[in-house]
N, C-alpha and C positions, 0 to 999 in steps of 0.2 A: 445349507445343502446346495449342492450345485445342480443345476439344470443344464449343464450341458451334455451332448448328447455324447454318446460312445460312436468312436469312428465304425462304420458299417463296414461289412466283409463285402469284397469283392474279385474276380476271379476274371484271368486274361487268357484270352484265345489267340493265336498269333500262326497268322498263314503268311507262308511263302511261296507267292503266285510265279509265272510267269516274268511279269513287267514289274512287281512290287512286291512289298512286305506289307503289314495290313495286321495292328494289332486293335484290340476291341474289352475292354474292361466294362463286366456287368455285373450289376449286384444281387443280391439273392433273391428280388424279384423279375430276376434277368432287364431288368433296366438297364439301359447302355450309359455307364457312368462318364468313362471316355474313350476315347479312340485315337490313333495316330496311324501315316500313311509314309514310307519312303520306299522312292523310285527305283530300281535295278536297271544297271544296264541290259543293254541288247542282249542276248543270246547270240555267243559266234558262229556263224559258220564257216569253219578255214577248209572245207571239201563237202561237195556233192553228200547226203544225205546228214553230214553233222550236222548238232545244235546241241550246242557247250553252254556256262557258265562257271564264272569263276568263283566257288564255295567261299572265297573270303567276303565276297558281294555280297553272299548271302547274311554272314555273320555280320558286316558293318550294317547293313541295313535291320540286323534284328537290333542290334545295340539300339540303333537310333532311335525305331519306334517306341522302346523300352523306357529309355527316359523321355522322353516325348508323354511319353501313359504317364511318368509315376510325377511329372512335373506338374501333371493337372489334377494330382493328389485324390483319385478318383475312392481312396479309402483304403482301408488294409486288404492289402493282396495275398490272398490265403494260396493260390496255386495259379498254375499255367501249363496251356495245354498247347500242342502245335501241330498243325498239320501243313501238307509241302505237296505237289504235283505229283503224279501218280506214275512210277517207273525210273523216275529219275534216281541216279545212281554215282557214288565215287569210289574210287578203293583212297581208305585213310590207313596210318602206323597206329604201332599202340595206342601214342599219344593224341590221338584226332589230325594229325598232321593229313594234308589233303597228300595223296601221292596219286593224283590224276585232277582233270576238270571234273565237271557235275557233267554227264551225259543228261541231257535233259530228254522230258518225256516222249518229245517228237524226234529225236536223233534216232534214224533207223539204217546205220552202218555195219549193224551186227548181222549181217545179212545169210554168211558162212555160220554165223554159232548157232542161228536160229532152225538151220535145216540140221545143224548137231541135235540141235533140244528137242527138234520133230522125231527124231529116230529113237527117242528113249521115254520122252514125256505121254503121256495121256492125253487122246484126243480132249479132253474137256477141260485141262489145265491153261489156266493165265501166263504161264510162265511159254508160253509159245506166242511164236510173233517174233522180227527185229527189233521190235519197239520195247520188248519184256527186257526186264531187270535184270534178268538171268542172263539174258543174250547179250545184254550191255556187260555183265561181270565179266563174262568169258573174253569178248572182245576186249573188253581194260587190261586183264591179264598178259593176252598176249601180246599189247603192244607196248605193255610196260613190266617186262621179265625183270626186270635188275632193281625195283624199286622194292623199300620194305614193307608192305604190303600187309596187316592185321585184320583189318574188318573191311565187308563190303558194306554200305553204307545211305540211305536212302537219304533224301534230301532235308525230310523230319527229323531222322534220325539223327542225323550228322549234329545238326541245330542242339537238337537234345541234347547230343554227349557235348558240345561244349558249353550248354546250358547247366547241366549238372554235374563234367567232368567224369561222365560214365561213359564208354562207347561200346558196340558190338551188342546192342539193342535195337530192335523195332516192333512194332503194331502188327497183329493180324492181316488190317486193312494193306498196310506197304508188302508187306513182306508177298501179299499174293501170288504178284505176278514176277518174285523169284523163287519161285517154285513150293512154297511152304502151304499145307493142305489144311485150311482151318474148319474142317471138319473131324478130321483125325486129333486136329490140332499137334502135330509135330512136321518136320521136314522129312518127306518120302525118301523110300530108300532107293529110284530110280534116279536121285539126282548124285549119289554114288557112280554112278555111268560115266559120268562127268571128267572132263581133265580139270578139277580145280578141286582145293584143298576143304573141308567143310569145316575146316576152324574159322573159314572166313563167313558165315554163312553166322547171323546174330540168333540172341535170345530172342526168342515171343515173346509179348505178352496180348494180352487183350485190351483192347480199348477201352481208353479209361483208367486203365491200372495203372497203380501209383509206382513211379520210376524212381522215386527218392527224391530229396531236395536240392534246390539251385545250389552251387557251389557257392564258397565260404569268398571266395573273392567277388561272385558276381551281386552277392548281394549286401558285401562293402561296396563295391561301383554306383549300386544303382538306392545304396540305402533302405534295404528293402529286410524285415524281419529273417533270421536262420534257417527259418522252417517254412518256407514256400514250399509247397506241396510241387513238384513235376508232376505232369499226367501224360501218358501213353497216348500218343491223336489217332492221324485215320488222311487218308488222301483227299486232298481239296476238294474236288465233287462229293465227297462224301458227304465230307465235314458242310457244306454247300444245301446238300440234302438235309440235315440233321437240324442246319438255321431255320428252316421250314418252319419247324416245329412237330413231325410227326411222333409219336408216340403211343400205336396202335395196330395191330395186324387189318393190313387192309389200307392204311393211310399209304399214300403216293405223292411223288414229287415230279411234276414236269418242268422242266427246263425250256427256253424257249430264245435259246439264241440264236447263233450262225447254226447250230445243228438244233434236232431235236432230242431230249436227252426222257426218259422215262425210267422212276425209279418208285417201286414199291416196298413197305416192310412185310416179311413174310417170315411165315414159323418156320420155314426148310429152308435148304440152298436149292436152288435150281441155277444151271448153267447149259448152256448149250454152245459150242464154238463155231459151229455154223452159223448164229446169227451171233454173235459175239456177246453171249449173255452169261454174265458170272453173278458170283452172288458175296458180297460181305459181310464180315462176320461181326455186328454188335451185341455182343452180351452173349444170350439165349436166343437172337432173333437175328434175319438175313436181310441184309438189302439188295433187293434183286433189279439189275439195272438194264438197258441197252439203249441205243444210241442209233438212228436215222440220220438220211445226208441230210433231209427236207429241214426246213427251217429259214429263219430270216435272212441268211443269204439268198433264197431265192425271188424275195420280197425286194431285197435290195440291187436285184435286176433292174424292176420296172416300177418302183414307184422310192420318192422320197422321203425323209422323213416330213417336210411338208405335205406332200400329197398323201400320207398313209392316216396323216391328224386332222385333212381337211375330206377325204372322202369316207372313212370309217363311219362318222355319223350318218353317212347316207342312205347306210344299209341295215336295212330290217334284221334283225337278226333272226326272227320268226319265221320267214322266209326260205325255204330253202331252194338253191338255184337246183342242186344235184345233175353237176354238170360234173361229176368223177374222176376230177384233175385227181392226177398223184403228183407233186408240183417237188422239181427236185432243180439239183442248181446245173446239173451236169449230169451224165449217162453213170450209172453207179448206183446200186441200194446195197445198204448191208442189216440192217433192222428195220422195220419188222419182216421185210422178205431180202433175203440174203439172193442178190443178182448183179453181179460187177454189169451187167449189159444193159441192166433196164434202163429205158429210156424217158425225159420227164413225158409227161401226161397232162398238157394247159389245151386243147383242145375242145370244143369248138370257141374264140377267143372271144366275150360279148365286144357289142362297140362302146359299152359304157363302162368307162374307167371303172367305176364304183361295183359295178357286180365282177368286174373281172375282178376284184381284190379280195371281194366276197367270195370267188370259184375259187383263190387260191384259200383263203382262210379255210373253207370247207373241207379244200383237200389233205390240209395240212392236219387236220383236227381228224376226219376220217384215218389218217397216217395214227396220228397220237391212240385214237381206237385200237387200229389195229395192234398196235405194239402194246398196250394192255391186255388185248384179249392173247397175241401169240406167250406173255411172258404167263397167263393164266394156262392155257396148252400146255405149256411148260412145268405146271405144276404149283406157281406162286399163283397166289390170293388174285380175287378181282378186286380192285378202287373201289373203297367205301368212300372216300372223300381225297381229293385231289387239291393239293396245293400248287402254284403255278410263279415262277420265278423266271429270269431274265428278262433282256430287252422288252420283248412281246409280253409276257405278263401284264402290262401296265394300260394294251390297248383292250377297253371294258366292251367294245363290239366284238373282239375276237375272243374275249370268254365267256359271250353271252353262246355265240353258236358252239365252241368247243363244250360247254356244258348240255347242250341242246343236246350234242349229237353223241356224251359219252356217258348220259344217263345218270349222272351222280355230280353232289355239289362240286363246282371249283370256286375256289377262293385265291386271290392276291396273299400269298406268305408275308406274314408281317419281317422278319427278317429273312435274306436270302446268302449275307454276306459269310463267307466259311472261317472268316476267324470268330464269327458270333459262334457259329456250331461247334466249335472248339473249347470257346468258352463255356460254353454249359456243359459239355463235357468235363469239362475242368470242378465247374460246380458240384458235377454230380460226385465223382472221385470224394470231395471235401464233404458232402453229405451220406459218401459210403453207400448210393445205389444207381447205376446207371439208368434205373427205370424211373428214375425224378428226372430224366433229362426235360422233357418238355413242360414239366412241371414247374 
């Protein structure tokens, strides 16, 4: 009798950021089997508010991390899930052919479509903004009349249909913020107002739901079984969110880089466009988010990353200075208080290094409150337990006072990377319940 063991199932997450690709294979006890990493070029910008990319970028770098994963034979790959920046947009042909760049998520040139969208759209729709998906489609159109034009196309999306040779698909999550209502769960009838055709305008589905298998060629390429499960992703911060590990009404996710980023799970949608709070739709439950200027750009004003690792110990965390900075990088709030004019708040300035780093950590954490209690206002749940991810996550003096001052545990997320939260996504598809996700 043979004692060898049966190769273990495992399941790939694959985000396509910004500056990279970023694939992560975990196995059923979400253990990180392997992982691989390739670079993307720059993002163009050939005029004042673009920021392109070229979608073939995208596909050589998902190639690459792909055999990159399966060469460190992390186990049998039962499915794959993908998620991609959040707005970014191309118009493809039938056949996935690119017939435009990728409008990436910061290009805000749709400046004209976007006061189209405001005359027809819902004050509390995603799809408003030059930055929305919508405003990028209309702007593609017009400036490329003569091309053969089938589907409009998110940057997940796109990956997907040439991952399984299906196109004119997306996620709940993507589809948001071009105009698609996932509470109704179908495309409103106000986007009929529109000059553009709705053939181009894809299928939903929900996240997590199975898209059909990789195609018959890609996994001759890549050696990989007939029946690789595709699964339906969800936008990078989401998917970001999701690596946390939340799995309960009440669980939240702070974010803690150049911005401050706050996201809770909640039984409702709650949205507001005054302070820019929308809600995403997983399963039966919402992720309800908003987004502060305050954060470690303003940190990275005045101190270094040596001086913020050599003065943090100095400060009690017990202590509090309650000197009411609202500490911001520049004149501008839009969450928790929606004020293009507010101005920052570091006054009165101590002379010791160490407690001024403490007035700003305070202020920043009193910030982090407020945008819990305004998205509770709002209607979503208050933080039962708080998970805490980027840069600043990792300094334990500034979660001792942010836990101080927002009354409930926070904890360092053991993962935070968003092709992890893909992959258990992915897991959960091949186990048939989205609510095993954190499980």
């Amino acid at each position: 009798m043979s004692s060898a063991r049966a190769t273990p199932d495992c399941y790939i997450g694959l985000d396509l950021g910004t500056s990279g690709c970023r694939a992560v294979a975990i196995d059923d006890d979400g253990r990180v089997a392997a992982e691989a990493r390739q670079a993307l070029p720059e993002s163009r910008h050939p005029q004042p508010g673009a920021s392109e990319q070229d979608p073939d970028d995208w596909w050589n770098a998902t190639i690459a991390v792909l055999k990159l994963l399966v060469e460190q034979r992390p186990g049998l790959i039962r499915a794959i899930c993908v998620d991609g920046t959040s707005s970014t947009l191309l118009l493809c042909d039938r056949q996935g052919g690119p017939c435009t760049a990728g409008l990436m998520y910061d290009d805000r040139r749709a400046g004209a479509q976007a006061t189209l969208i405001e005359r027809v759209a819902p004050p509390e729709s995603a799809a408003r903004g030059a930055g929305s998906a919508l405003a990028k489609l209309l702007y593609l159109l017009e400036i490329h009349q003569r091309m053969p034009v089938a589907h409009a196309v998110h940057q997940a999306d796109w990956i997907n249909g040439r991952l399984g040779g299906r196109f004119g698909i997306s996620d709940e999550n993507n589809a948001l913020k071009l105009g698609y209502d996932p509470v109704a769960r179908q495309w409103p009838d106000w986007l009929g107002r529109l000059p553009f055709p709705s053939s181009l305008l894809p299928r939903v589905l929900p996240v997590g739901a199975p898209l059909g298998t990789l195609s018959r060629a890609l996994t001759t390429l890549l050696g990989l079984a007939e029946d690789v499960l595709l699964v339906a992703g969800t936008t990078d911060s989401n998917a970001a969110t999701l690596a946390a590990g939340i799995d309960r009404i009440g669980d939240a996710v702070t974010s803690l880089g150049s911005t401050l980023v706050v996201k809770i799970l909640s039984d409702r949608p709650v949205s507001s466009s005054r302070y820019g709070v929308y809600s995403h739709r997983i399963g039966d439950q919402w992720l309800v988010g908003g987004a502060s200027n305050t954060g470690g750009s303003v940190l990275r004003q005045f101190f270094s990353d040596i001086e913020l690792a050599e003065l943090s110990p100095q400060i009690d965390p017990e202590r509090t200075l309650g000197l009411g900075y609202y500490p911001l990088p520049a004149a501008g709030e839009r969450f928790p208080n929606n004020d293009p004019q507010m101005l920052p708040r570091m006054q009165p300035r101590p002379a010791d290094k160490a407690e001024f780093l403490q007035a700003i950590f305070e202020g920043i954490a009193a910030i982090e409150a407020e945008g819990y209690a305004r998205l509770a206002e709002l209607g979503a749940p208050s933080p039962g337990r708080i998970y805490t991810c980027g840069g600043g996550a990792v300094n334990e003096t500034w979660r001792r006072i942010r836990e101080h001052r927002l009354g409930v545990p926070v904890q360092r997320a053991e993962h935070t990377e968003a092709a992890y939260g893909v992959a258990l996504l992915a897991r959960a598809a091949v186990r048939g319940s989205a609510a095993q996700l954190g499980q």
